[in-house]
C-alpha positions as CSV (number, residue, x, y, z in Angstrom):
1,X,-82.2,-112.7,-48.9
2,X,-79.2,-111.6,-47.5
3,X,-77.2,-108.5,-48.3
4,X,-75.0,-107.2,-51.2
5,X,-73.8,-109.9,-53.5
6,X,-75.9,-112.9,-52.1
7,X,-78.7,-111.3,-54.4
8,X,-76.3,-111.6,-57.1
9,X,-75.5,-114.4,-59.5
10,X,-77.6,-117.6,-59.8
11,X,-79.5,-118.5,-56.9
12,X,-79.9,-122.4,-55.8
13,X,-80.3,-124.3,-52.6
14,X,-78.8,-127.2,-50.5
15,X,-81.2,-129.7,-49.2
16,X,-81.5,-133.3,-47.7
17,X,-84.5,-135.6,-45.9
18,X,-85.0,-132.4,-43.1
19,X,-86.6,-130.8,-46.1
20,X,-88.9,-133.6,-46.1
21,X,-90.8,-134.0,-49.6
22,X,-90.3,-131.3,-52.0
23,X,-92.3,-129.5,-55.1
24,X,-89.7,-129.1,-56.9
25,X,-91.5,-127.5,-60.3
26,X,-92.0,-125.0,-57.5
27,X,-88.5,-124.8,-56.4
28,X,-87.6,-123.8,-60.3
29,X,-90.3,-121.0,-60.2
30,X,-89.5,-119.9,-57.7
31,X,-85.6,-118.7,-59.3
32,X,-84.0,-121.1,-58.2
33,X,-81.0,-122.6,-60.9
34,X,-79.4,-125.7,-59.1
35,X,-79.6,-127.7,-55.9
36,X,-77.0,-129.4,-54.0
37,X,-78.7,-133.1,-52.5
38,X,-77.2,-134.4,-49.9
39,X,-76.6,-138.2,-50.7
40,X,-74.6,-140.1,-48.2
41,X,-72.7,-139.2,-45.0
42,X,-69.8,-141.7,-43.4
43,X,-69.0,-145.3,-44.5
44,X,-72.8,-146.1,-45.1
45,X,-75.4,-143.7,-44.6
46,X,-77.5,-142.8,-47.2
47,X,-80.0,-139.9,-46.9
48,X,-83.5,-141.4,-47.1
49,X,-84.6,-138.4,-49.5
50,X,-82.1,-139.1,-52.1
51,X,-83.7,-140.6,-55.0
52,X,-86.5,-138.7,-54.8
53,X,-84.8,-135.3,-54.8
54,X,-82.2,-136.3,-57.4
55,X,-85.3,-137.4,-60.0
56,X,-87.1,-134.3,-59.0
57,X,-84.3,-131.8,-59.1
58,X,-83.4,-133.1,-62.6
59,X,-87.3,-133.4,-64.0
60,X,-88.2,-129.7,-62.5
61,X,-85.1,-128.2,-64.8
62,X,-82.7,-127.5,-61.9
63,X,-78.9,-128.5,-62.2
64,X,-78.5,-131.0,-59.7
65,X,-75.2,-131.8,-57.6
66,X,-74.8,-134.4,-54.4
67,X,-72.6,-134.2,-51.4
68,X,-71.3,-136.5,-49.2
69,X,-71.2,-135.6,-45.6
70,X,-67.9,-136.1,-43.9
71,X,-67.3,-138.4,-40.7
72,X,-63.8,-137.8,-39.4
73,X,-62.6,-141.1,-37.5
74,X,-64.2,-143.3,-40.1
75,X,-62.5,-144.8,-43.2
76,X,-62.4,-141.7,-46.2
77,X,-62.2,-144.4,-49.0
78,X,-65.5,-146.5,-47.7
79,X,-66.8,-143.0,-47.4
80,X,-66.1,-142.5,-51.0
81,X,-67.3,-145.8,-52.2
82,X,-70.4,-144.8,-49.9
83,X,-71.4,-142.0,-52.0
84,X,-70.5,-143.4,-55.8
85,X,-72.4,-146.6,-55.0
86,X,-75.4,-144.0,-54.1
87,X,-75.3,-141.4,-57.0
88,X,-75.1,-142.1,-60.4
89,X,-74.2,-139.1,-62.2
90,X,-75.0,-138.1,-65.9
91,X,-73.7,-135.4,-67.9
92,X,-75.2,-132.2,-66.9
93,X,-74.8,-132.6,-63.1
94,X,-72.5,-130.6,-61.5
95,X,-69.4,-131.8,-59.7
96,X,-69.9,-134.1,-56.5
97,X,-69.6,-131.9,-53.1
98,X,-67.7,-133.3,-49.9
99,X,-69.3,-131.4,-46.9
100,X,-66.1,-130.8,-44.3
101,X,-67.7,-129.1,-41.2
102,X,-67.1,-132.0,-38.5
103,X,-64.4,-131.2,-35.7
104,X,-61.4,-133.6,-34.8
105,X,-58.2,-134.3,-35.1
106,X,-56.4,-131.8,-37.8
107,X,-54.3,-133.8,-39.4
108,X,-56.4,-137.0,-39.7
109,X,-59.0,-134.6,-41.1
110,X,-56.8,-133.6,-43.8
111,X,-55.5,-136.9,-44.9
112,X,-59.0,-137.8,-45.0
113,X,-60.8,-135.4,-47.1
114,X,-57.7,-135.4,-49.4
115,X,-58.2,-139.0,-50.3
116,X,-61.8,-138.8,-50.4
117,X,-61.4,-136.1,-52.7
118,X,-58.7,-137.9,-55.2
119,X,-60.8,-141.4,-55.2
120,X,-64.2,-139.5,-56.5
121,X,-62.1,-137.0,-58.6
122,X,-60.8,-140.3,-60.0
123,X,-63.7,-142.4,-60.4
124,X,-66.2,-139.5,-61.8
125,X,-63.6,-137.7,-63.8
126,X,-64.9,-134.4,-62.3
127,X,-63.0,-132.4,-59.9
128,X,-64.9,-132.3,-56.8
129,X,-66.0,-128.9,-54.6
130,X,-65.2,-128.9,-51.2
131,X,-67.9,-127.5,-48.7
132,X,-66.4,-125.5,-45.7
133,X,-66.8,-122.4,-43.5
134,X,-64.0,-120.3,-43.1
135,X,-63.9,-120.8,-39.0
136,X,-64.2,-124.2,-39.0
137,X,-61.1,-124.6,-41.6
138,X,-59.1,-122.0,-39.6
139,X,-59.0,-124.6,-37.0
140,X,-57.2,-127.4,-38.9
141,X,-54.4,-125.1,-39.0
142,X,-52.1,-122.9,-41.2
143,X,-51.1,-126.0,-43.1
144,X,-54.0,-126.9,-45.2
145,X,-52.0,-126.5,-48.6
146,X,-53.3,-128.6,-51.6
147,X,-57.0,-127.9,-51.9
148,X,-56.8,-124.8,-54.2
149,X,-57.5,-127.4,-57.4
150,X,-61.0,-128.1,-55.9
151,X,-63.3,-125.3,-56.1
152,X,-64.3,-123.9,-53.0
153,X,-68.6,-123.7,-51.5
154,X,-67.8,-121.7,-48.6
155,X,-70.6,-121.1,-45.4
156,X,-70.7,-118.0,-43.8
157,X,-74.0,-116.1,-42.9
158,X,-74.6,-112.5,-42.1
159,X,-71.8,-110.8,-44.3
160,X,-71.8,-108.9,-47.0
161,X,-68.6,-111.2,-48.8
162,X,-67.7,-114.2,-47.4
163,X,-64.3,-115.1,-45.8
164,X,-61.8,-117.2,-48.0
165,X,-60.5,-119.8,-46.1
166,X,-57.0,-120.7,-46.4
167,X,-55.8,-121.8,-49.6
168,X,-57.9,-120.7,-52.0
169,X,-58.6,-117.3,-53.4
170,X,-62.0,-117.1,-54.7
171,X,-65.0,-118.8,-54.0
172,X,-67.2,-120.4,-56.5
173,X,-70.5,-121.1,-54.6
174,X,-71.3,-119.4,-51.1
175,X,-74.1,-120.6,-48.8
176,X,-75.0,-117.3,-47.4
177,X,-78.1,-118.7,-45.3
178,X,-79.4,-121.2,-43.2
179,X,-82.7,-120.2,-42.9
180,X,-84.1,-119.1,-46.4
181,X,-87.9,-119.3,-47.6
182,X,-88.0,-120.9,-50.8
183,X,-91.6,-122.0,-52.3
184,X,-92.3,-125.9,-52.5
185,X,-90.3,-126.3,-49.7
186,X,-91.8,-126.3,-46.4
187,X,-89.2,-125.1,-43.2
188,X,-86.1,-123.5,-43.6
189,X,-83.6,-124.1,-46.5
190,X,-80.2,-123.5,-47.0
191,X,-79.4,-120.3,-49.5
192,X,-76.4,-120.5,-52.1
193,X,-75.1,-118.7,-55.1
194,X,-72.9,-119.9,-57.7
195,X,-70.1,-116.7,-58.3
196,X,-70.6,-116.6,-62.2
197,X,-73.3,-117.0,-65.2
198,X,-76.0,-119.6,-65.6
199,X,-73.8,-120.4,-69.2
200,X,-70.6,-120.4,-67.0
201,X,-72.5,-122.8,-64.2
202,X,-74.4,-125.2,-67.5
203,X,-70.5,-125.5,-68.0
204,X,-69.0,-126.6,-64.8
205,X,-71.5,-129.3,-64.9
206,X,-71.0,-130.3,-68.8
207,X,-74.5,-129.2,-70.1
């Protein structure tokens, strides 16, 4: 666990095929509330794990929510179509996460993950989260107004409080470890908590 207000608040995880196969009735008693599965990174990638964790997630009790990992240089609407072709969401899952951690050029960055962001708000009728550290989104500049509508997962280990990037000011999850010990998952797992209550988080994902 980390320190000071990771403890806090409702505990989940983020996971994808490195996990490898997952007990997931473990993963709820062990604490854990929700989990973020990654489902699709680029224009056609789709994480082998998927299906499997999305079912499991769901049948062990846990609020589920998928990302899509961002590719900078490839087309953000294919992305986008990428990652609805791969999830189907119901209501009850939380809001679809685009992961924005990948260096390159600023400004193409931005345009990207903007329209990424508006074609999935669009098509799921959720407002998406975006997924960032606050180093990595210092370097796109002192320009990256716009965002604030889609609630911010910010990364950032070994701090009491997380940095809020640019843009925003609060957080609503924070993945405050990379190498967490969670039982019915073997290895190393993300960490995250969700900055509210379990009513307040059944909410954000219309349950």
């Amino acid at each position: 666990m980390g320190a000071g207000s990771s403890t806090a608040g409702v505990q989940g995880i983020d996971v994808s095929h490195y996990q490898g196969v997952i007990d997931w009735a473990l993963v709820a008693e062990a604490g854990m509330a929700f989990a973020f599965i990654k489902a699709t990174e680029g224009t056609s990638e789709v994480d082998p794990q998927l299906q499997d964790n999305w079912s499991g997630a769901k049948a062990a009790g846990l609020l589920r929510g998928a990302y899509h990992f961002f590719q900078p240089g490839e087309d953000p609407q294919q992305q986008a179509e990428n990652f609805l072709s791969a999830v189907q969401t119901v209501p009850g899952d939380l809001p679809p996460v685009l992961d924005v951690e990948i260096p390159g050029d600023a400004s193409e960055i931005l345009a990207g993950v903007k329209a990424w962001l508006t074609a999935v708000a669009h098509a799921t009728a959720k407002t998406p989260i975006l997924y960032t550290s606050p180093s990595f989104w210092a370097q796109l500049g002192t320009s990256v107004s716009g965002f604030s509508q889609f609630p911010l997962w910010v990364a950032e280990y070994g701090v009491t409080t997380p940095k809020i990037p640019e843009g925003w000011t609060a957080w609503t999850f924070w993945q405050f470890s990379e190498s967490g010990s969670v039982s019915g998952i073997e290895g190393a797992v993300d960490l995250d908590v969700f900055q509210g209550t379990l009513p307040q988080l059944r909410q954000m994902a219309g349950a």
